[in-house]
Every structure is written in C-alpha cells, then in structure tokens.
C-alpha positions as CSV (number, residue, x, y, z in Angstrom):
1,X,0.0,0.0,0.0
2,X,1.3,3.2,-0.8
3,X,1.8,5.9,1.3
4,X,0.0,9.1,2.0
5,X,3.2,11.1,0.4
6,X,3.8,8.4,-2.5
7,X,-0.2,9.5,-3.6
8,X,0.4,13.3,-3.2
9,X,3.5,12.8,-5.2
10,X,1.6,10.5,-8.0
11,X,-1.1,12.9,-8.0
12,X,-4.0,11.3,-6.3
13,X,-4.2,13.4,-3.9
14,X,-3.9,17.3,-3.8
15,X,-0.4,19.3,-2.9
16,X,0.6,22.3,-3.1
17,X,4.6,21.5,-4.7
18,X,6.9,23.8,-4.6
19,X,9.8,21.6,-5.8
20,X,9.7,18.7,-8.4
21,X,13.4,16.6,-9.8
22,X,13.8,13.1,-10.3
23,X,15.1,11.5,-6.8
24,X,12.1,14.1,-4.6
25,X,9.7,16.7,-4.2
26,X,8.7,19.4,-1.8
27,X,5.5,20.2,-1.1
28,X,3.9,22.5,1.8
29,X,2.9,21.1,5.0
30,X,-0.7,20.3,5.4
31,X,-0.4,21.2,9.4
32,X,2.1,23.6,9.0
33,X,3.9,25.2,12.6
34,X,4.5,28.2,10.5
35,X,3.4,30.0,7.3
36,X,6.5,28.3,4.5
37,X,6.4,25.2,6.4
38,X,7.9,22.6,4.0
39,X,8.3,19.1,3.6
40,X,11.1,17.5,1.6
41,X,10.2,14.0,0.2
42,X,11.7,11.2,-1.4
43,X,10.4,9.7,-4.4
44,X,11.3,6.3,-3.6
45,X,9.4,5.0,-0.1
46,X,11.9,4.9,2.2
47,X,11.0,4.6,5.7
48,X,14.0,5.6,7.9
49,X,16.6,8.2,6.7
50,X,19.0,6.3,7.6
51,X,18.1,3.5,5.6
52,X,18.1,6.5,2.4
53,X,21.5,5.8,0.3
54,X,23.9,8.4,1.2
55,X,23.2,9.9,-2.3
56,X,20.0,10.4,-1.9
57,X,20.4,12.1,2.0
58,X,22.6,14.4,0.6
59,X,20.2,15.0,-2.4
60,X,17.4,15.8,-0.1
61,X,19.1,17.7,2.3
62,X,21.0,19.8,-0.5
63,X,17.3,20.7,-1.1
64,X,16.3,21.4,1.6
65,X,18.7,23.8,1.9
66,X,18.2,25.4,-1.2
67,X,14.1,25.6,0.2
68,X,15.5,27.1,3.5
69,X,17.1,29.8,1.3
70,X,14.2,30.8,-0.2
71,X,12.1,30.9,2.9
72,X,14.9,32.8,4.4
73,X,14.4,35.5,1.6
74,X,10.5,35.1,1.6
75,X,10.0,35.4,5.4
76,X,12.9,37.0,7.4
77,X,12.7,34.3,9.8
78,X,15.3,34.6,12.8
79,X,16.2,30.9,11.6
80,X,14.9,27.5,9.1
81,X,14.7,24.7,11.5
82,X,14.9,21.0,10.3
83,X,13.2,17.9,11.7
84,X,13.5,14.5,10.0
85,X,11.2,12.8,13.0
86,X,9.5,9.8,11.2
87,X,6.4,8.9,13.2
88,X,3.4,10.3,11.4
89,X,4.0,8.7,8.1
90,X,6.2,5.8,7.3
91,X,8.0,8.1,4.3
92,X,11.2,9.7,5.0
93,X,11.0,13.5,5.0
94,X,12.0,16.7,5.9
95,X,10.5,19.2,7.8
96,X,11.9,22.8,6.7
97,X,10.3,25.2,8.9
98,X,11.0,29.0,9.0
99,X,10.9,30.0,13.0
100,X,11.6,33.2,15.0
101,X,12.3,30.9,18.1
102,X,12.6,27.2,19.2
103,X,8.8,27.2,20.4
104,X,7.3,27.1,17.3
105,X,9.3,23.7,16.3
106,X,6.8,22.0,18.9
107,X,4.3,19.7,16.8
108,X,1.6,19.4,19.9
109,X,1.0,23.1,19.5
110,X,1.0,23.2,16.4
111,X,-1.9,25.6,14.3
112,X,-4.9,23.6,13.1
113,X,-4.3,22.4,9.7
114,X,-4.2,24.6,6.7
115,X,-6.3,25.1,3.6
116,X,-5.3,26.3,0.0
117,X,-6.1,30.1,0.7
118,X,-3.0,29.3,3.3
119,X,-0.7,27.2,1.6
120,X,-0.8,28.6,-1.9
121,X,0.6,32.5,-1.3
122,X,3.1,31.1,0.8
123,X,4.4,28.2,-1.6
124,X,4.4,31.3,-4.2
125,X,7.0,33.2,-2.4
126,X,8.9,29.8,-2.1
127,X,8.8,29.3,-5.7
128,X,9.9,33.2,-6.0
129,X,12.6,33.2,-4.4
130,X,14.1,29.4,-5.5
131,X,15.9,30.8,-8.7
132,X,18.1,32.8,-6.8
133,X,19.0,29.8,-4.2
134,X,21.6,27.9,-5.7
C-alpha cells in the first residue's frame, strides 16, 4: 500500500509543490507550525533516513537547503529549522520550517491544519525566491 506522500507525489491526492526533480519533491505542509512550512520527500518509499542511500540524503538535504534559502528571503525568519522525526508517516521527510524561536518547532501546539487560501501565497513566495537559491 502506498503511502500518504507516495499518492500526493503521484497525484491522487492534492499538494501544493513547490519543488519537483527526479530523486524528490517538496511540497507545503498540510499542518504547517509556520506559514512556509515545508516538507522535503523522497520519491522512492523509504521509511527511515538512515536507511536512504547516502546519495540520496545528501540530495534531499541539498534541497532542503536550497528551500531554507528561499524561505529565508521570503519570510525574514530569525532561523529554518529541520526535523526528520519519522512517526506520522512511514515516508522519509523533511520538515523545513521558517521559526523566529525554538517554540514554534513543537508539533503538539502546532496551528490547526491549513487550507489552500493558506498554503498557496506562501508556496508562491517559495517558488519566488528558488531561482536565486543555488
């Protein structure tokens, strides 16, 4: 059975991408802990990261750098944090989160989840701002 982020990623179910190549995407968080908040996915199911090939970690993290970049220059955030937790959906990701402070990294107080009208502006200034993140 696939998983929740293998049917956003084949398109049977709705996200909001702001990042598409071969070995992963990145798509906004449906319960984001801030406006920007990211996930960067493999393609291929992999449940732990460390059981992700070296190449494809340092694919995925180079990403998620490159994301972090562009939040950085669409939000002003006092810092990106980065969680690779693992417990919610058996798919290795990573959560890029722009934060002012460690407090909003905790997922039990985390917002209710987000709609469209929330994830789409913020997704745009992602995609914005990505050109210039190399």
């Amino acid at each position: 059975m696939s998983t929740v982020f293998t049917r956003i990623i084949d398109g049977e179910l709705p996200g909001t991408f702001v990042w598409r190549d071969d070995r992963c995407v990145a798509f906004m968080s449906v319960n984001p802990l801030n406006p920007g908040h990211t996930l960067v996915v493999p393609r291929a199911e992999v449940d732990h990261w460390l059981d992700a090939p070296p190449e494809l970690q340092a694919h995925l993290f180079d990403v998620a750098r490159r994301i972090g970049e562009a939040q950085t220059k669409a939000f002003s955030p006092a810092r990106i944090g980065l969680v690779v937790a693992g417990f919610e959906v058996p798919h290795l990701h990573i959560h890029v989160v722009p934060v002012d402070s460690l407090a909003e990294m905790d997922f039990a107080t985390a917002p209710p989840p987000a709609g469209p009208e929330q994830l789409e502006p913020a997704a745009a200034a992602i995609v914005a701002h990505l050109d210039s993140a190399q």
